[in-house]
Backbone as CSV, one residue per row, in Angstrom:
resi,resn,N_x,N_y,N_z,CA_x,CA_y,CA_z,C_x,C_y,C_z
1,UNK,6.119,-0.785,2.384,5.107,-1.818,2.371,4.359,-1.807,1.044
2,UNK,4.161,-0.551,0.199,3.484,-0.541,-0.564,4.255,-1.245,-2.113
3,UNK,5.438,-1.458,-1.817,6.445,-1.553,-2.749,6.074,-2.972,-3.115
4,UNK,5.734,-4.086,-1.896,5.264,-5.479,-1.566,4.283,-5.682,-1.890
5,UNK,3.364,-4.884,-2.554,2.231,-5.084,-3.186,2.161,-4.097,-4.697
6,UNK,2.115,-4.569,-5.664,2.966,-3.840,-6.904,1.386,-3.389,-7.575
7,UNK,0.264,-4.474,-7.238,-1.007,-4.204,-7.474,-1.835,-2.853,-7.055
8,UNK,-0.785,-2.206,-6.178,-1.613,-1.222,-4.715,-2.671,-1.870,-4.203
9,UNK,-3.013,-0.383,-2.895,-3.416,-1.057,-1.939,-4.779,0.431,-1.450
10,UNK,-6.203,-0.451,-1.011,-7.081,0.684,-0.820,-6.715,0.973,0.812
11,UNK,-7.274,2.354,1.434,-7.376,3.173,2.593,-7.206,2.020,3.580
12,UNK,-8.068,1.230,3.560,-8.969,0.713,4.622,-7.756,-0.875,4.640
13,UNK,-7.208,-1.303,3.990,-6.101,-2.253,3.836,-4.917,-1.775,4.711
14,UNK,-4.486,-0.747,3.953,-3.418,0.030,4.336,-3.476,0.218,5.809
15,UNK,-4.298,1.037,6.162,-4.745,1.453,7.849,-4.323,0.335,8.284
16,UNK,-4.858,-1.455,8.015,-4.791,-2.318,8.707,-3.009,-3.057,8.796
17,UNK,-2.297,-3.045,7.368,-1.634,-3.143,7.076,-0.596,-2.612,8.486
18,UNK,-0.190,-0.894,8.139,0.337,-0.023,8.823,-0.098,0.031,10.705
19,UNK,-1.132,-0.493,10.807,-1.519,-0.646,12.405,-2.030,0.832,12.854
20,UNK,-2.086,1.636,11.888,-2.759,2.904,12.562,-2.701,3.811,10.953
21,UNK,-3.534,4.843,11.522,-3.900,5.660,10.110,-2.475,7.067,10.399
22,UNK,-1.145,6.591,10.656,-0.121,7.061,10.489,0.053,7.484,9.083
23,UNK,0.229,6.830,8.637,0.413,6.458,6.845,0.019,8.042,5.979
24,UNK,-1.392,8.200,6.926,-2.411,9.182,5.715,-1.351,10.555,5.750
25,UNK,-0.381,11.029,6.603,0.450,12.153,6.926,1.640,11.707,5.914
26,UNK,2.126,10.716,5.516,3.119,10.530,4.941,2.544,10.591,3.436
27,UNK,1.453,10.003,3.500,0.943,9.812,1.677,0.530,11.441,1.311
28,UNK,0.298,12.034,1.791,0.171,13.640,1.145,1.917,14.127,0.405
29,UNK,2.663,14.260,1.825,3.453,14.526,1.359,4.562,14.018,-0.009
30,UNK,4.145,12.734,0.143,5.072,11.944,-1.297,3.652,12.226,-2.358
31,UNK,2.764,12.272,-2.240,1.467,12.860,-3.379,2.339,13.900,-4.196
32,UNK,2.578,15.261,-3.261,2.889,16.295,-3.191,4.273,16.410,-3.877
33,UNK,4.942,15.429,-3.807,6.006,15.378,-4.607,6.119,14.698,-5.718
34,UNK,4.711,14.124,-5.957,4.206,13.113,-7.293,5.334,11.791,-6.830
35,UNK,5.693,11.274,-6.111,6.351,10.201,-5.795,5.183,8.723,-5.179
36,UNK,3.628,9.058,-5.174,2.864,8.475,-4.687,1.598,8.310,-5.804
37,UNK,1.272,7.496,-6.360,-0.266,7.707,-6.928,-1.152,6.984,-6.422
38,UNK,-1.931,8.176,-6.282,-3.248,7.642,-6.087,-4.359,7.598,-7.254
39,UNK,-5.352,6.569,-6.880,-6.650,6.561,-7.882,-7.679,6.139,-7.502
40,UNK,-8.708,6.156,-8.193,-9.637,5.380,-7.986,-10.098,4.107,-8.705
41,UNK,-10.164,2.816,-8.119,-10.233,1.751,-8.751,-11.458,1.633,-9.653
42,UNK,-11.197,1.656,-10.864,-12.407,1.458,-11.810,-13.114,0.390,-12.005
43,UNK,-12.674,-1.055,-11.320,-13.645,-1.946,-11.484,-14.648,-1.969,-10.200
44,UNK,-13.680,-1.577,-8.739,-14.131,-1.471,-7.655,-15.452,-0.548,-7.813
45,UNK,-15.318,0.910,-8.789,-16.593,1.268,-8.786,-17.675,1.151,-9.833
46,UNK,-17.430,-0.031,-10.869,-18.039,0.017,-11.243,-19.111,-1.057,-10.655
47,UNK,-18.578,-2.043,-10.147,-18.954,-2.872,-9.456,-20.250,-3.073,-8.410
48,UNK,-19.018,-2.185,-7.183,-20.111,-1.970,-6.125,-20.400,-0.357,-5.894
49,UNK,-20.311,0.434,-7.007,-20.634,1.671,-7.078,-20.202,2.627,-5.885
50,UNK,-18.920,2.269,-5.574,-18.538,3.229,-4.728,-17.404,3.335,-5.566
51,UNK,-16.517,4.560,-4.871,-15.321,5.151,-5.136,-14.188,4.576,-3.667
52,UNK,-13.098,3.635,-4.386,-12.213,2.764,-3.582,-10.483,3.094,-3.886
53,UNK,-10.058,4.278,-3.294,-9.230,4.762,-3.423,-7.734,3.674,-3.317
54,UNK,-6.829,3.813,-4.390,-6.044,2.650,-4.127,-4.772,3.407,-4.242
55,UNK,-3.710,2.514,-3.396,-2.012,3.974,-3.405,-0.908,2.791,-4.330
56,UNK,-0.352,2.949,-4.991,1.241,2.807,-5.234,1.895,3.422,-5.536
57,UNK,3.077,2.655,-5.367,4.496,3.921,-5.278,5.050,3.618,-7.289
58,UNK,5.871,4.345,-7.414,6.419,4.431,-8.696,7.588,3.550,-8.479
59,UNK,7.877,2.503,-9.726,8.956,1.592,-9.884,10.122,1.856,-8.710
60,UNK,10.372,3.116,-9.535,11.898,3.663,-8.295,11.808,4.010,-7.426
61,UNK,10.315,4.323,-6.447,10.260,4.089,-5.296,10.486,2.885,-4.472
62,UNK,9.698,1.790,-4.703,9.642,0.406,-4.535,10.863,0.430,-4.099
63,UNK,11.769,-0.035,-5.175,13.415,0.097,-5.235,14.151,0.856,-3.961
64,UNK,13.746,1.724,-3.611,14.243,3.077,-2.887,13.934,2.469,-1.141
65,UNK,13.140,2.461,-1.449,11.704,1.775,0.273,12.550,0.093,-0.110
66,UNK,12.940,-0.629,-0.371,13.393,-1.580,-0.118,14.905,-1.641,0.074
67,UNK,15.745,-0.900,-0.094,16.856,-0.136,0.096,17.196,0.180,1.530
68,UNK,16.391,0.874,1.877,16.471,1.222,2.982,15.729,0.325,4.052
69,UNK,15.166,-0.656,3.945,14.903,-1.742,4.910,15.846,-3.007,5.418
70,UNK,16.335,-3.003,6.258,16.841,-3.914,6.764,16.399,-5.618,6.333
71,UNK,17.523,-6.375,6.091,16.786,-7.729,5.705,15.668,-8.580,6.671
72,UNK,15.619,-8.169,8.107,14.856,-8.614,9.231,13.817,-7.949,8.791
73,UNK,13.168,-6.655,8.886,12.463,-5.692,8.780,11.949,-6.197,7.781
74,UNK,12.375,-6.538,6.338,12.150,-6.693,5.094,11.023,-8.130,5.456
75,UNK,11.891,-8.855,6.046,11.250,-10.434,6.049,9.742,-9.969,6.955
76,UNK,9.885,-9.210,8.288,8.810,-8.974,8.455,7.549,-8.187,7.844
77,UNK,7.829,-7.656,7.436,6.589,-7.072,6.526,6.393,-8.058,5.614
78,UNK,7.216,-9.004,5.089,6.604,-9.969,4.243,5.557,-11.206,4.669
79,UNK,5.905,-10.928,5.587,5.054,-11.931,6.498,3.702,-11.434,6.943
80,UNK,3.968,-9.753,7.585,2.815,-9.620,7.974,2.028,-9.731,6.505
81,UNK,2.250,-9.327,5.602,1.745,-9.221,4.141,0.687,-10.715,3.535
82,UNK,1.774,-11.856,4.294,1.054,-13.063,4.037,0.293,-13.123,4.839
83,UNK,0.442,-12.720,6.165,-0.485,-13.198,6.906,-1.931,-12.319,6.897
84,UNK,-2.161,-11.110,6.281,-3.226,-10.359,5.648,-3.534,-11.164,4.407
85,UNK,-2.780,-11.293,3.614,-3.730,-12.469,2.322,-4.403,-13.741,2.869
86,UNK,-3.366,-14.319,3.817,-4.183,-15.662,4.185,-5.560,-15.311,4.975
87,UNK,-5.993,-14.458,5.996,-6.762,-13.374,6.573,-8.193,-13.667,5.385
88,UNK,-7.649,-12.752,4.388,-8.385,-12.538,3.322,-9.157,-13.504,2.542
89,UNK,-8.053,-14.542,2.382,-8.553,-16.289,1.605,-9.406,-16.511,2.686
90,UNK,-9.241,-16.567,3.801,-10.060,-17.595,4.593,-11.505,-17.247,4.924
């Protein structure tokens, strides 16, 4: 999912994204293998002065995580994806 958003994506997206805070057990371990970065968004804090943790995967992950998705599977997450931006616009 994260591959579908090339911008990354903060905690609180993701959770909603993924349908449960499943995710946070998987993102250590690809951390852990430097296959995951994380950061903190620098406009997000400069902004509203918090710290807004954001995840993407590395080029050849993307690649890798789309590989292994089925073209059904694929189409759905693209959808749910739109249907969180449109969410967002409105």
């Amino acid at each position: 999912m994260l591959g579908l958003l090339p911008g990354g994506v903060d905690e609180k997206d993701l959770t909603y994204l993924m349908g449960n805070e499943n995710w946070r057990f998987h993102s250590i371990m690809l951390q852990k293998k430097s296959l995951l970065i994380e950061r903190i968004d620098p406009i997000l804090r400069n902004m509203m002065n918090k710290e807004i943790r954001k995840y993407s995967l590395l080029p050849f992950m993307n690649k890798y995580a789309e590989s292994l998705l089925s073209h059904a599977c694929m189409k759905s997450k693209h959808m749910k994806i739109l249907d969180f931006f449109t969410e967002l616009c409105g």
